[in-house]
C-alpha positions as CSV (number, residue, x, y, z in Angstrom):
1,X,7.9,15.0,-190.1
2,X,6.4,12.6,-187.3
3,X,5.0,9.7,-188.3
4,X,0.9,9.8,-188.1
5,X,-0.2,6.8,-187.6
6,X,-4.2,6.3,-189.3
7,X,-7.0,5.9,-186.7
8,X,-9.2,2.4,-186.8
9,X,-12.2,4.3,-188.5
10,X,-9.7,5.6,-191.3
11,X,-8.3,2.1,-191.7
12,X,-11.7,0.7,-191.8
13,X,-13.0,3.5,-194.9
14,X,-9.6,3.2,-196.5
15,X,-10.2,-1.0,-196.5
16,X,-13.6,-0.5,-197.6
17,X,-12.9,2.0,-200.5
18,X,-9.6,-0.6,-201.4
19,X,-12.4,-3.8,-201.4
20,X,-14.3,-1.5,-204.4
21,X,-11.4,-0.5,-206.2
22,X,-7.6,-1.1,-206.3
23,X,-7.3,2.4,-207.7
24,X,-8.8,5.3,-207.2
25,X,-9.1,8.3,-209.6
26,X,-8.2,11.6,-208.3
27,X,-11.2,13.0,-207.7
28,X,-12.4,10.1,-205.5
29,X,-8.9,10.3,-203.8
30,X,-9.5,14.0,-202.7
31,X,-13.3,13.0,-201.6
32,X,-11.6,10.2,-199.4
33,X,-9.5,12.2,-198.4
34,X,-11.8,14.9,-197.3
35,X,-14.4,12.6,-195.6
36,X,-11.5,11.3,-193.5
37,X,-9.9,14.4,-193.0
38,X,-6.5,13.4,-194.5
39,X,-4.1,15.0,-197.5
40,X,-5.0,13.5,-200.9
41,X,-1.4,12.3,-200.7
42,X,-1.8,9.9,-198.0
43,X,-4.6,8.4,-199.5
44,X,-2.7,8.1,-202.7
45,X,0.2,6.6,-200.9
46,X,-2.1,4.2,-198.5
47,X,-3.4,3.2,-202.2
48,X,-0.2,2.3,-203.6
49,X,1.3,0.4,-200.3
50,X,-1.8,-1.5,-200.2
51,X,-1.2,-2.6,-203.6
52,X,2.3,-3.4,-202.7
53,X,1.1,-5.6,-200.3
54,X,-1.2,-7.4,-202.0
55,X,1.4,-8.2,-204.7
56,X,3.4,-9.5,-201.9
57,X,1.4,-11.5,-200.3
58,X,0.3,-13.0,-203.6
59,X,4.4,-14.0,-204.4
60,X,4.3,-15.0,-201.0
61,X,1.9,-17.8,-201.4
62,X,2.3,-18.5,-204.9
63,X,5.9,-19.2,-203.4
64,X,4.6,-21.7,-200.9
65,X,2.3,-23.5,-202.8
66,X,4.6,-24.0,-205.0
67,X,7.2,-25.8,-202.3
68,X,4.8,-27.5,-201.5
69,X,4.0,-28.9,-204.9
70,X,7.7,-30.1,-205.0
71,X,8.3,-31.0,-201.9
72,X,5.1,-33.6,-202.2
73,X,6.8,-34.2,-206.3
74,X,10.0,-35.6,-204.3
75,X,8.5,-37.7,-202.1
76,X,7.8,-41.3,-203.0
77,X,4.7,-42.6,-203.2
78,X,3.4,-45.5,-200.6
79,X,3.5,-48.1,-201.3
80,X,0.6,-50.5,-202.2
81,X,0.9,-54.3,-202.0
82,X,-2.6,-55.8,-203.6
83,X,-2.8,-59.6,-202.9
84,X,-5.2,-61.1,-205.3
């Protein structure tokens, strides 16, 4: 089966409906999925990659923050030379 790929405007909704709620229960996944004239299973699916991603990204900077943190733990600390 070719790969579909969603139009801006579905994006957009989908985005929109994601911003409200992480999940969705079925019955507002076939209303979605109506108004935007897709299967209920690509919502679903859209739903659970999007969550997926957010994860990800999450690790991602959680990750980087954290090198950070010990990369700036490692480095030594200027020096201060206070003449009285």
């Amino acid at each position: 089966m070719p790969r579909i790929p969603f139009t801006p405007a579905q994006l957009e909704a989908l985005e929109s409906a994601y911003r409200t709620a992480n999940y969705l229960s079925a019955e507002e996944a076939n209303q979605l999925a109506e108004s935007l004239e897709l299967t209920n299973t690509r919502v679903k699916i859209w739903f659970q990659n999007r969550r997926a991603r957010e994860r990800r990204e999450k690790r991602e900077r959680d990750e980087s923050y954290e090198s950070t943190i010990s990369s700036n733990a490692s480095s030594p600390e200027p020096q201060c030379d206070i003449v009285l």
